[in-house]
Jmol script that loads the backbone (N, CA, C; Angstrom):
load data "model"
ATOM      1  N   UNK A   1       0.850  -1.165   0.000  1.00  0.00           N
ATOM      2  CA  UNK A   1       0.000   0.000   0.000  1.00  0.00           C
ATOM      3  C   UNK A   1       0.906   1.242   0.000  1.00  0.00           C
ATOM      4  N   UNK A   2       0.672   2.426  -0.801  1.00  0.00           N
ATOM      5  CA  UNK A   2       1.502   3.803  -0.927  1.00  0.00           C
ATOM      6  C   UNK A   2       0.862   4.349   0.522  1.00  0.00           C
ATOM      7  N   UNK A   3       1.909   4.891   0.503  1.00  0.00           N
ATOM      8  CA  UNK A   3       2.477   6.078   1.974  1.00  0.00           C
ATOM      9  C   UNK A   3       2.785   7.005   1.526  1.00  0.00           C
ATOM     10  N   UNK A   4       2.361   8.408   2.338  1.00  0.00           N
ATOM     11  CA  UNK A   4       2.840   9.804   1.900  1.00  0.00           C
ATOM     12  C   UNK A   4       3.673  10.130   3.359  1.00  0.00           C
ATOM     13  N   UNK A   5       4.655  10.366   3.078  1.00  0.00           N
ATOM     14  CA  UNK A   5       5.719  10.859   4.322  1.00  0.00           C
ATOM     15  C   UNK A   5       6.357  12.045   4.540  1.00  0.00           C
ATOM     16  N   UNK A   6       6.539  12.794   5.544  1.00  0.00           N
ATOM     17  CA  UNK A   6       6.849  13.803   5.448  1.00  0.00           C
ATOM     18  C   UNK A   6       8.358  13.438   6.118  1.00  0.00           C
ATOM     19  N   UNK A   7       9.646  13.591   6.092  1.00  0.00           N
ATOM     20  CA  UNK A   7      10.460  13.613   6.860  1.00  0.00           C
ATOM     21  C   UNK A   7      11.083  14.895   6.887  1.00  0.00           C
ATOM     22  N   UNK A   8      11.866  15.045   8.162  1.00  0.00           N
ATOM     23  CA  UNK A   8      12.234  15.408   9.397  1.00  0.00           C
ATOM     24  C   UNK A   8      12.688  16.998   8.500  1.00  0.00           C
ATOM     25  N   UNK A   9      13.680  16.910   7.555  1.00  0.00           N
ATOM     26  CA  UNK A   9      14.210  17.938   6.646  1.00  0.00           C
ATOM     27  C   UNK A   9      13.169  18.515   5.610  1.00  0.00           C
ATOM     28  N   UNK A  10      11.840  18.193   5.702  1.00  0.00           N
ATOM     29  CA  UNK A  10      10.878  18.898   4.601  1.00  0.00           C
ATOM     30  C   UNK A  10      10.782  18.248   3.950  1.00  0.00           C
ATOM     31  N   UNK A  11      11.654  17.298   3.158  1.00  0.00           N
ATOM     32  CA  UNK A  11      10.440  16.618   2.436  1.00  0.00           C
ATOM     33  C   UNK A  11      10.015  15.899   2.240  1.00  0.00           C
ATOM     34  N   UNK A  12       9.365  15.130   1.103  1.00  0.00           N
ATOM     35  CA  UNK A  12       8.166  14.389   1.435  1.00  0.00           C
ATOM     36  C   UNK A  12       8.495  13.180   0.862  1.00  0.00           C
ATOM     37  N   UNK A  13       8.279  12.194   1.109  1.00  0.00           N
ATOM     38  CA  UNK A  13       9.100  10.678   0.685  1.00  0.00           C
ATOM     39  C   UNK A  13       7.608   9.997   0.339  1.00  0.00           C
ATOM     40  N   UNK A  14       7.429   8.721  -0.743  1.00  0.00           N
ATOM     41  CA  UNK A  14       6.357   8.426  -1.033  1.00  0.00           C
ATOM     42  C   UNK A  14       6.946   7.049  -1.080  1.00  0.00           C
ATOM     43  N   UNK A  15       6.126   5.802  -0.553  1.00  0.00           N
ATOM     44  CA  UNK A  15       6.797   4.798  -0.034  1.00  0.00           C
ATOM     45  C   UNK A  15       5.804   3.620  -0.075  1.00  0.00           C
ATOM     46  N   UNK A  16       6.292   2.836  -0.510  1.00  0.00           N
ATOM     47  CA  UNK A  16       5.348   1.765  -0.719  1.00  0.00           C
ATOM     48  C   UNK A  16       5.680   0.507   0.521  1.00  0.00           C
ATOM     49  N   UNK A  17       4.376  -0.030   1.001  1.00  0.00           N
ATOM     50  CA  UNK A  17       4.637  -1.187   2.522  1.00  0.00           C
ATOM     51  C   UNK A  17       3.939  -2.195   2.377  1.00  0.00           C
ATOM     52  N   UNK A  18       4.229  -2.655   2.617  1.00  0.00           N
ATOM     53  CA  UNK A  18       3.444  -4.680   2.406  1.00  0.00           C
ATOM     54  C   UNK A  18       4.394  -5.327   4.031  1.00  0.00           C
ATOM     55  N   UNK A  19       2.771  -5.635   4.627  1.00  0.00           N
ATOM     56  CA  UNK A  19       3.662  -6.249   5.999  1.00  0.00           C
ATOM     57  C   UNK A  19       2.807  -7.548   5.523  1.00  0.00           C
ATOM     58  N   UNK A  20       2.921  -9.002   6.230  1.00  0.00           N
ATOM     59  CA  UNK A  20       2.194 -10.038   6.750  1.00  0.00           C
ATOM     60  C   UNK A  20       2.766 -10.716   7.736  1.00  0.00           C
ATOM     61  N   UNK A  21       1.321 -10.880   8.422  1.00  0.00           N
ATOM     62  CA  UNK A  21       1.170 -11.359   9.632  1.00  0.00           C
ATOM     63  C   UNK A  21       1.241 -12.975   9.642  1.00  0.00           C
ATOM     64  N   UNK A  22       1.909 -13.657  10.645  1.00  0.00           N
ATOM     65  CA  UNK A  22       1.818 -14.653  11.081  1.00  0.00           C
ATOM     66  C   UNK A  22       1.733 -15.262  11.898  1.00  0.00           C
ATOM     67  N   UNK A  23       2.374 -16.376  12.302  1.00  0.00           N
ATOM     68  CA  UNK A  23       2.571 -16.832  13.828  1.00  0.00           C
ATOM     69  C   UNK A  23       3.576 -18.101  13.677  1.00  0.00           C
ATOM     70  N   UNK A  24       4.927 -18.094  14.705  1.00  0.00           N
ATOM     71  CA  UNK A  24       5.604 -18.865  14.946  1.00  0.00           C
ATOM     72  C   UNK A  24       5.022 -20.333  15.411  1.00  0.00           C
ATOM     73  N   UNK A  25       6.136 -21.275  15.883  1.00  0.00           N
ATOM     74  CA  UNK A  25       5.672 -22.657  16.741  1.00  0.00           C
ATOM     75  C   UNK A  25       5.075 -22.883  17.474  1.00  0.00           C
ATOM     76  N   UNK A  26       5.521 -21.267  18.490  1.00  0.00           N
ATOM     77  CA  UNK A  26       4.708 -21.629  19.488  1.00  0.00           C
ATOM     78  C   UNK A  26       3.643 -20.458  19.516  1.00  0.00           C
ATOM     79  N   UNK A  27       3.224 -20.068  18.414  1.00  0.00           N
ATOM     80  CA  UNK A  27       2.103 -19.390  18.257  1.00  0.00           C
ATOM     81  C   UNK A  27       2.260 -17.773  18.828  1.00  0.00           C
ATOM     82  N   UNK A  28       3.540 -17.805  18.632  1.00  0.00           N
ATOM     83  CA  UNK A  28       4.100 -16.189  18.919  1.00  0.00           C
ATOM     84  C   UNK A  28       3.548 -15.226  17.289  1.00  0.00           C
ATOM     85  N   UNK A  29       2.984 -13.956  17.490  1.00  0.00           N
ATOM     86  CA  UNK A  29       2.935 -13.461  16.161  1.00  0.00           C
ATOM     87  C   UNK A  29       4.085 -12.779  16.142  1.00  0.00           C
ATOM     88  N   UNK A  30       4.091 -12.843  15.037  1.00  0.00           N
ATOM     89  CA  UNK A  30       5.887 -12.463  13.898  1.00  0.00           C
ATOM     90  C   UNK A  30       5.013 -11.055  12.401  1.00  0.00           C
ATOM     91  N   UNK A  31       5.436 -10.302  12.335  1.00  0.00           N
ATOM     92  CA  UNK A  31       5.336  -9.515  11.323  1.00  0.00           C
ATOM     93  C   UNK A  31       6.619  -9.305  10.706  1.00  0.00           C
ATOM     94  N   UNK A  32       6.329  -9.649   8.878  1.00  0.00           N
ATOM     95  CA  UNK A  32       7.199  -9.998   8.202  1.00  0.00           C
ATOM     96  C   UNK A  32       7.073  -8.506   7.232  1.00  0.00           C
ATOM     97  N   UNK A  33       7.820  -7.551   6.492  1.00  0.00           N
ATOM     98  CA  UNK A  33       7.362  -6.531   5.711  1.00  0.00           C
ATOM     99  C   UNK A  33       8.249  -6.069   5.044  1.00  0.00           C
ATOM    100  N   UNK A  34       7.962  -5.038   4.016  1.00  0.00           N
ATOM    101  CA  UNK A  34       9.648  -4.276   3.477  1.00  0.00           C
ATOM    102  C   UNK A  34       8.506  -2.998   3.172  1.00  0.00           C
ATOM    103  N   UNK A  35       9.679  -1.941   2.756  1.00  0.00           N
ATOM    104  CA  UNK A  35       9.123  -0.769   2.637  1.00  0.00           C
ATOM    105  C   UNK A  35      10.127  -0.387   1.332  1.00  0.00           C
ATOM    106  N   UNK A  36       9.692   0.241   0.427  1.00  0.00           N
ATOM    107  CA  UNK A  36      10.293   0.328  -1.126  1.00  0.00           C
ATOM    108  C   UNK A  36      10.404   2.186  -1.145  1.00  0.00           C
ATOM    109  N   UNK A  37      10.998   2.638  -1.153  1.00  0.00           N
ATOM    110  CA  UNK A  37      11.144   4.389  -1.520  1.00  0.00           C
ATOM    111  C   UNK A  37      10.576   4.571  -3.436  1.00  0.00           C
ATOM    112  N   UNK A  38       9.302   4.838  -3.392  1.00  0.00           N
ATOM    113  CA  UNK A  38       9.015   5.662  -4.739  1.00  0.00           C
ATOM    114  C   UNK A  38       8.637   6.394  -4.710  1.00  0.00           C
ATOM    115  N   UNK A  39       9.340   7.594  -4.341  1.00  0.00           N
ATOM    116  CA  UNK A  39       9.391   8.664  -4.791  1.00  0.00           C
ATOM    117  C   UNK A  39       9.672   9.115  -5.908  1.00  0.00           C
ATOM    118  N   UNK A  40      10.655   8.431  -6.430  1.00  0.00           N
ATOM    119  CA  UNK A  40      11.466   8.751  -8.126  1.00  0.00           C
ATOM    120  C   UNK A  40      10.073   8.658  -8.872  1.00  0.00           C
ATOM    121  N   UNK A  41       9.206   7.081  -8.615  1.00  0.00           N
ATOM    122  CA  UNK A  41       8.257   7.077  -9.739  1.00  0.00           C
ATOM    123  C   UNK A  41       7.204   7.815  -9.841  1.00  0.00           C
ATOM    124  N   UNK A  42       6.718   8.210  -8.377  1.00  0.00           N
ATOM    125  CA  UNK A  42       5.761   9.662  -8.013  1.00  0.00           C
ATOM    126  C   UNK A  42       6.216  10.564  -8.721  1.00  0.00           C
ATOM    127  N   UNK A  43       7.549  11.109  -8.833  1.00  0.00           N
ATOM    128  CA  UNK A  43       7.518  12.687  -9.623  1.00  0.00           C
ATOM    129  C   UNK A  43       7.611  12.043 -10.958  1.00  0.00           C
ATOM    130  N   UNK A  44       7.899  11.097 -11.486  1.00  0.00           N
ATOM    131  CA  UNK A  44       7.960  10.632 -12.917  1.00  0.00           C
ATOM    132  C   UNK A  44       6.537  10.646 -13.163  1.00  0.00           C
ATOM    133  N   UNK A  45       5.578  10.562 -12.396  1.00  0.00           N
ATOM    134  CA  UNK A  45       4.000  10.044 -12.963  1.00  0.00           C
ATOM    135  C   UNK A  45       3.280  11.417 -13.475  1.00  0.00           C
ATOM    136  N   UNK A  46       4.280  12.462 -11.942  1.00  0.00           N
ATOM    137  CA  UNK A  46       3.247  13.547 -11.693  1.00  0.00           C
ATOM    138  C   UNK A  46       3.976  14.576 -13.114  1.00  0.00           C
ATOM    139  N   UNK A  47       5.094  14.354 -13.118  1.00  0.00           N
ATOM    140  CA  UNK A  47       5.421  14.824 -14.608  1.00  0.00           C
ATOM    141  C   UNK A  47       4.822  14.389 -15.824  1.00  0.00           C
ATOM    142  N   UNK A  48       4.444  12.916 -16.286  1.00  0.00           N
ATOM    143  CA  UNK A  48       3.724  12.407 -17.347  1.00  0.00           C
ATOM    144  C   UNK A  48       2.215  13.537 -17.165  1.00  0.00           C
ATOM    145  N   UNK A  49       1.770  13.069 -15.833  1.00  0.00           N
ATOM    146  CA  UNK A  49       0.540  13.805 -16.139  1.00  0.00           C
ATOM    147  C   UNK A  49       0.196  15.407 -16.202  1.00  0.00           C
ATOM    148  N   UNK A  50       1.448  16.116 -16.143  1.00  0.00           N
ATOM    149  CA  UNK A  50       1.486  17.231 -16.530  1.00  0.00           C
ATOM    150  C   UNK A  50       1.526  17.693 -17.777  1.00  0.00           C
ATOM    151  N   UNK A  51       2.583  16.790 -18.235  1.00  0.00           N
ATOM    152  CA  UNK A  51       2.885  16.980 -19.962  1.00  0.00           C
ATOM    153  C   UNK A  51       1.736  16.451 -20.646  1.00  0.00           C
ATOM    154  N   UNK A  52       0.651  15.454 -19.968  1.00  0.00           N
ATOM    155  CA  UNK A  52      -0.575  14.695 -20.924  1.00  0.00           C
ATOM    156  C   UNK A  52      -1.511  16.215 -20.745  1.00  0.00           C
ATOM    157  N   UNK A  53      -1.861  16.864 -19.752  1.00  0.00           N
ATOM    158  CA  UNK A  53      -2.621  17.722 -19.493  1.00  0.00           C
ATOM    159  C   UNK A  53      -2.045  19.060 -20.706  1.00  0.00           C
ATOM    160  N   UNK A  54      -1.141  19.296 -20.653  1.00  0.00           N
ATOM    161  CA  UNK A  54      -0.495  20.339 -21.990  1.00  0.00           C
ATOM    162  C   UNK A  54      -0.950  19.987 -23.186  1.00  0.00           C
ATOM    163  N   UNK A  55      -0.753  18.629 -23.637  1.00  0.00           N
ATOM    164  CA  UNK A  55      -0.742  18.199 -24.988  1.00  0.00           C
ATOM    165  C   UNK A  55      -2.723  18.439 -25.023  1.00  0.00           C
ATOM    166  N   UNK A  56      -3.561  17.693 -23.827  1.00  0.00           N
ATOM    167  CA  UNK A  56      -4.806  17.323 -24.191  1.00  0.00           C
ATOM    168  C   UNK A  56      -5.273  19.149 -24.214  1.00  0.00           C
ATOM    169  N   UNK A  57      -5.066  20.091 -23.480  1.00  0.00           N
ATOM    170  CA  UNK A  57      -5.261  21.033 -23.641  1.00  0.00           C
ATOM    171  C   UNK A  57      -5.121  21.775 -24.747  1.00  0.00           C
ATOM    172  N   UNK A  58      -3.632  21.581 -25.499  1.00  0.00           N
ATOM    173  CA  UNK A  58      -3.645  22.024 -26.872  1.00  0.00           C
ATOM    174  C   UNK A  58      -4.771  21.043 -28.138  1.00  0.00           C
ATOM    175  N   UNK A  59      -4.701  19.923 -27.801  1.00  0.00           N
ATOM    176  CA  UNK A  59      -5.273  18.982 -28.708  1.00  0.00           C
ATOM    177  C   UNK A  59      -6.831  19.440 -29.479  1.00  0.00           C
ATOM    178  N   UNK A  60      -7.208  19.879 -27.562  1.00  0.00           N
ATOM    179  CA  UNK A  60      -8.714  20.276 -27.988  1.00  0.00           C
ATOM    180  C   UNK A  60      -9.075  21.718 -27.183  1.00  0.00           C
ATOM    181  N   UNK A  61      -8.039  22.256 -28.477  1.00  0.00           N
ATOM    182  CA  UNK A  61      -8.491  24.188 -28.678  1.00  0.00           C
ATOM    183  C   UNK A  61      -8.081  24.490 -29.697  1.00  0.00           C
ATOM    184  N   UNK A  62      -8.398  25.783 -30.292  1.00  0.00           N
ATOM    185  CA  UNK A  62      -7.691  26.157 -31.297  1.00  0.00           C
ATOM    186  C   UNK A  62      -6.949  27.370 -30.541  1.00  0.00           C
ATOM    187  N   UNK A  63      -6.655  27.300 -29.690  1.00  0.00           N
ATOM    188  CA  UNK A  63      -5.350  28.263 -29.243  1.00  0.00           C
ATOM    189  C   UNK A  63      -4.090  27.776 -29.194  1.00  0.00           C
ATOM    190  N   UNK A  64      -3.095  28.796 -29.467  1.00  0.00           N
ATOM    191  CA  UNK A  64      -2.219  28.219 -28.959  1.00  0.00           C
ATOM    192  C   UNK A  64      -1.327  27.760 -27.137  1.00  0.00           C
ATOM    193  N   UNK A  65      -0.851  26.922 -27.081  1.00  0.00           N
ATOM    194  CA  UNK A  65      -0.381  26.688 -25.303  1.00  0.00           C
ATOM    195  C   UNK A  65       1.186  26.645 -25.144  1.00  0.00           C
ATOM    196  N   UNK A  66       1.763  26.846 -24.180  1.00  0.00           N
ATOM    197  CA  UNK A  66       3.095  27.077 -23.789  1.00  0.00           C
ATOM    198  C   UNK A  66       3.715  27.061 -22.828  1.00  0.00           C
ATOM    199  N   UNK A  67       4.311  26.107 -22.282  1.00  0.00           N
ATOM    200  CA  UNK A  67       4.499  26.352 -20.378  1.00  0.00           C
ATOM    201  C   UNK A  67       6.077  26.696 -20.732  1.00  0.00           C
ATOM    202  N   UNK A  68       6.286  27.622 -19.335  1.00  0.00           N
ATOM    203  CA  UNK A  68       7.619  27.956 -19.131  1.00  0.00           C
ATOM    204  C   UNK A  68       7.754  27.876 -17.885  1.00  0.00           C
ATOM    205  N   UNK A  69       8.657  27.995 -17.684  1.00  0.00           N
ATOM    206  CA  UNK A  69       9.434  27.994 -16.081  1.00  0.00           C
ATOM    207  C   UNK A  69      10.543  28.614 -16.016  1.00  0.00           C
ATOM    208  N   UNK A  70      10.555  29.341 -14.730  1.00  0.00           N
ATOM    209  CA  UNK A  70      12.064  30.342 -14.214  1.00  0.00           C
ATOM    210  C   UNK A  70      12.945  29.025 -14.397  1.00  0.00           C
ATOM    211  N   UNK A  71      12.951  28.373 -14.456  1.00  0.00           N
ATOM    212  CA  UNK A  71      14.264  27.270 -14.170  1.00  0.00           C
ATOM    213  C   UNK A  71      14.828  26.710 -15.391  1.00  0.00           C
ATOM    214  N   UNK A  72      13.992  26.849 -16.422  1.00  0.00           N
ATOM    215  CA  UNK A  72      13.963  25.889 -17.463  1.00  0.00           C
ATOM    216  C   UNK A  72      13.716  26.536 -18.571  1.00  0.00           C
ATOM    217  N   UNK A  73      13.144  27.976 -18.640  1.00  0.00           N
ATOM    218  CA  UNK A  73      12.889  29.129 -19.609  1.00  0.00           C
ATOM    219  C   UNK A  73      11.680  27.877 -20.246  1.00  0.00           C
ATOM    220  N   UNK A  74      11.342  28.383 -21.967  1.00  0.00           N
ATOM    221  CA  UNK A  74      10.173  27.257 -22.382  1.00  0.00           C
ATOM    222  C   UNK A  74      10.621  25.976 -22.243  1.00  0.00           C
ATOM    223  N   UNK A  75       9.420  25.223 -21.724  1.00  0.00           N
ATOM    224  CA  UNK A  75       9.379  23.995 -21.965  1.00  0.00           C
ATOM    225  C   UNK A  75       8.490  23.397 -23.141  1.00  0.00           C
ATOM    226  N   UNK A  76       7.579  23.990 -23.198  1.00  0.00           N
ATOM    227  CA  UNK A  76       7.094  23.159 -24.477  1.00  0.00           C
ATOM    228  C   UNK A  76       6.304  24.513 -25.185  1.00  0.00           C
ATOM    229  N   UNK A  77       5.928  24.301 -26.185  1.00  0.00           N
ATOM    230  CA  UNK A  77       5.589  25.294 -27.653  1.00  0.00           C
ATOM    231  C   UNK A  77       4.354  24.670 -28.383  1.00  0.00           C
ATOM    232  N   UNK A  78       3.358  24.982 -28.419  1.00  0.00           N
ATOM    233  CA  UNK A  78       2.285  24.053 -29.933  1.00  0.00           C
ATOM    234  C   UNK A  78       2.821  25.002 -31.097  1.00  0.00           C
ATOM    235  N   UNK A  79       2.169  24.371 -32.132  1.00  0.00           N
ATOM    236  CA  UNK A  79       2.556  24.867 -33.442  1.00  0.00           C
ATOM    237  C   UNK A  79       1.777  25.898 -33.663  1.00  0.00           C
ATOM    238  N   UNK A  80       0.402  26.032 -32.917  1.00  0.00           N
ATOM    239  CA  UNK A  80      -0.052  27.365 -33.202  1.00  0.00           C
ATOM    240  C   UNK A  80       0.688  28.851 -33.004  1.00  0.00           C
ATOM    241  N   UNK A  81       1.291  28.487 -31.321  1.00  0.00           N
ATOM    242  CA  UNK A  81       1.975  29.443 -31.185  1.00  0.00           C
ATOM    243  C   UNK A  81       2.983  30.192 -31.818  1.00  0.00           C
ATOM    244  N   UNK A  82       3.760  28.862 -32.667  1.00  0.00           N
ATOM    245  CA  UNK A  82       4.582  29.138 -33.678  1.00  0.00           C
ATOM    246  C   UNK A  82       4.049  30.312 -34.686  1.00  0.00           C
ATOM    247  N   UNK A  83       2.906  29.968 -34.835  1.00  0.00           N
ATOM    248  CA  UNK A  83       2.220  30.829 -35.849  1.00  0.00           C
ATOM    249  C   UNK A  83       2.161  32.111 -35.375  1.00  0.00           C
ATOM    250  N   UNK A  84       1.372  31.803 -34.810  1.00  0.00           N
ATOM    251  CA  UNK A  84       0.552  33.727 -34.172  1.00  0.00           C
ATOM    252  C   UNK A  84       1.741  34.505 -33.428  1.00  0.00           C
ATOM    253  N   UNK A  85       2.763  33.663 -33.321  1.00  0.00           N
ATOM    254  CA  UNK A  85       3.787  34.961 -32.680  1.00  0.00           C
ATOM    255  C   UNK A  85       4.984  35.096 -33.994  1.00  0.00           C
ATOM    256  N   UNK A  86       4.698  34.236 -34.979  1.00  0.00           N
ATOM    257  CA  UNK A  86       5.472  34.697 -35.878  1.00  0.00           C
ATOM    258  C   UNK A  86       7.536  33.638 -35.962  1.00  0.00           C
ATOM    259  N   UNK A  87       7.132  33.128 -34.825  1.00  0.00           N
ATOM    260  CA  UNK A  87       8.461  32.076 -34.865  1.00  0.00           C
ATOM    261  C   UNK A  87       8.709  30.807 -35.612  1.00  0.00           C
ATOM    262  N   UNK A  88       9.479  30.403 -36.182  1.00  0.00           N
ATOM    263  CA  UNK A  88      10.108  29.476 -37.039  1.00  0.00           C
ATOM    264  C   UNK A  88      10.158  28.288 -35.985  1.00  0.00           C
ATOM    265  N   UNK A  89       9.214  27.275 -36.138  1.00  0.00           N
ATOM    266  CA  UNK A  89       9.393  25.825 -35.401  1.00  0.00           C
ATOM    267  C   UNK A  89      10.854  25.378 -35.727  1.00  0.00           C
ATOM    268  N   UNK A  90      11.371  25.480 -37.099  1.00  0.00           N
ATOM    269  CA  UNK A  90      13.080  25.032 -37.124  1.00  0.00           C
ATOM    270  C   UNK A  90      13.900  25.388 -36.127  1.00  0.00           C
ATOM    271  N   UNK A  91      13.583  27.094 -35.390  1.00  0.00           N
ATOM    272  CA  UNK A  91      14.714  27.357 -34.546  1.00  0.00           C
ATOM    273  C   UNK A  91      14.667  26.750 -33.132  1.00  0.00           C
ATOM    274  N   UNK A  92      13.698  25.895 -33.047  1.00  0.00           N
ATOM    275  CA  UNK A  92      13.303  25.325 -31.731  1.00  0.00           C
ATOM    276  C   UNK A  92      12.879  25.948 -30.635  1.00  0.00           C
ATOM    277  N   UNK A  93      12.810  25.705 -29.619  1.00  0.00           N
ATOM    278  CA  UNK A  93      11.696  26.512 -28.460  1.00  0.00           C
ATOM    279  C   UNK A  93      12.398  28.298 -28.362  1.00  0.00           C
ATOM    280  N   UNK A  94      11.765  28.871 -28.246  1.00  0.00           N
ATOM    281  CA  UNK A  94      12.010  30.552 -28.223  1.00  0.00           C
ATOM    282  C   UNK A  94      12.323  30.623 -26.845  1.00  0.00           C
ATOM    283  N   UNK A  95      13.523  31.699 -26.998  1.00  0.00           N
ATOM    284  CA  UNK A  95      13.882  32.301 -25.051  1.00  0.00           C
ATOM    285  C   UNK A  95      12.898  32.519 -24.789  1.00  0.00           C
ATOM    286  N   UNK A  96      12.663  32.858 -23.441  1.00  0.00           N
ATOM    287  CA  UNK A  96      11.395  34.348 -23.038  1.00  0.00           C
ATOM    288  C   UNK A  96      11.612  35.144 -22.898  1.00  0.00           C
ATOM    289  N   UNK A  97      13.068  35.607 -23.330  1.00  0.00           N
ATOM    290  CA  UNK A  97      13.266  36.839 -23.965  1.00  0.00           C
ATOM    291  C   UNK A  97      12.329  37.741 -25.049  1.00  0.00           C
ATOM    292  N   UNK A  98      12.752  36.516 -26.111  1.00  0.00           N
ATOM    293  CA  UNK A  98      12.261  36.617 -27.837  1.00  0.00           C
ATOM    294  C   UNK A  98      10.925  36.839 -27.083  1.00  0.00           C
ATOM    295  N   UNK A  99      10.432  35.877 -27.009  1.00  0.00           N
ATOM    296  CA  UNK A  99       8.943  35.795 -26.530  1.00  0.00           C
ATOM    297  C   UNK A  99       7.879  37.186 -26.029  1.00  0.00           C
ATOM    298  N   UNK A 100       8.778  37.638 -24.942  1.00  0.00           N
ATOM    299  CA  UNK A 100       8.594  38.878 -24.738  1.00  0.00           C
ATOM    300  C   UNK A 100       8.632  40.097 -24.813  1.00  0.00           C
ATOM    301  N   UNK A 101       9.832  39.840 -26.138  1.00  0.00           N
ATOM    302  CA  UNK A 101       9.868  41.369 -27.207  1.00  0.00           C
ATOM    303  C   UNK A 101       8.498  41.118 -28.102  1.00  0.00           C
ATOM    304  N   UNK A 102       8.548  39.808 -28.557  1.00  0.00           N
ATOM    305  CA  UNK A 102       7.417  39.687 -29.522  1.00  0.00           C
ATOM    306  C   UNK A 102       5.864  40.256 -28.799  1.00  0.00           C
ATOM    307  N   UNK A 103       5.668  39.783 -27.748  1.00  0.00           N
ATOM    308  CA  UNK A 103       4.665  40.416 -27.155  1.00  0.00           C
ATOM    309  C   UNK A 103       4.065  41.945 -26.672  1.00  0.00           C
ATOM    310  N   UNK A 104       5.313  42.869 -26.338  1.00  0.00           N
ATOM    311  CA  UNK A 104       5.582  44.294 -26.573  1.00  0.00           C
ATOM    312  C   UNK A 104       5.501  44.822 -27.328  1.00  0.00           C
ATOM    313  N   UNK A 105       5.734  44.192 -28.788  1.00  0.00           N
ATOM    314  CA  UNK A 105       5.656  44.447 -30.316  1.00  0.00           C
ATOM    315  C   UNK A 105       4.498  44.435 -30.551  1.00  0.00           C
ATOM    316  N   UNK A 106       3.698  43.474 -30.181  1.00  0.00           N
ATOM    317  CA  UNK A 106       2.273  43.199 -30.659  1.00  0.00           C
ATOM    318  C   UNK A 106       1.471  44.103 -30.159  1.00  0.00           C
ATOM    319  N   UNK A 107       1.346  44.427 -28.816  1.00  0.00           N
ATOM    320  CA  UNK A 107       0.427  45.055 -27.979  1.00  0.00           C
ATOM    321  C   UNK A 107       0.961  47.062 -28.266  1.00  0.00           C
ATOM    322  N   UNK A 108       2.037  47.225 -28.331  1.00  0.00           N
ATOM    323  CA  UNK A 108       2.540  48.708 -28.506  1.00  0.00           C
ATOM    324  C   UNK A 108       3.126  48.299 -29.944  1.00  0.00           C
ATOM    325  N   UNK A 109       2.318  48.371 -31.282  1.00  0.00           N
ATOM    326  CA  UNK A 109       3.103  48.220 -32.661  1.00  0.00           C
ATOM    327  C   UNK A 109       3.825  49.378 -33.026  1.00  0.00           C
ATOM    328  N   UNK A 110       4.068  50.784 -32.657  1.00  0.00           N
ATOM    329  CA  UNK A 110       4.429  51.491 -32.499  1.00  0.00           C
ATOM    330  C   UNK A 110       5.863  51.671 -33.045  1.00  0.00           C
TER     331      UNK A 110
END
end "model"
wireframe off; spacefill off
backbone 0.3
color backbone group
């Protein structure tokens, strides 16, 4: 069964436990168990289902979608966006630099 854990330093450990119960010779009970650390596969899942939520969001709109992050500048681009801001899918994902001249441009054409 999954476990959500908080330890001692903040954070949070996700942990999988399977005990069974028994009983010795002389009818002493004995608990037998292991405990597995998945955490790795928790943020691997919670990442899949982030990136499925991007794609199904672009899939069914006709807008374009785009996530970025301070850490990572863009992470992902649809092809619409490509369009309506005027960028070349060849040059691959745009700073948010570019991104944000292009947007200054648009709104003050000036």
């Amino acid at each position: 069964m999954p476990y959500r854990l908080s330890v001692p330093d903040g954070r949070v450990k996700h942990v999988h436990a399977l005990a069974h119960a028994t009983q010795d010779a002389s009818r002493q009970p004995r608990i037998c168990g292991a405990v597995t650390d998945i955490t790795d596969q928790r943020q691997a899942e919670e990442s899949l289902r982030k990136s499925e939520l991007i794609w199904r969001r672009h899939e069914t709109s006709a807008y374009g979608s785009w996530a970025w992050s301070p850490d990572t500048d863009v992470r992902y681009w649809s092809e619409e966006c490509y369009r309506v801001q005027g960028f070349d899918p060849r040059d691959g994902l745009p700073r948010f630099e570019e991104l944000f001249e292009r947007i200054i441009l648009m709104t003050n054409p000036s």
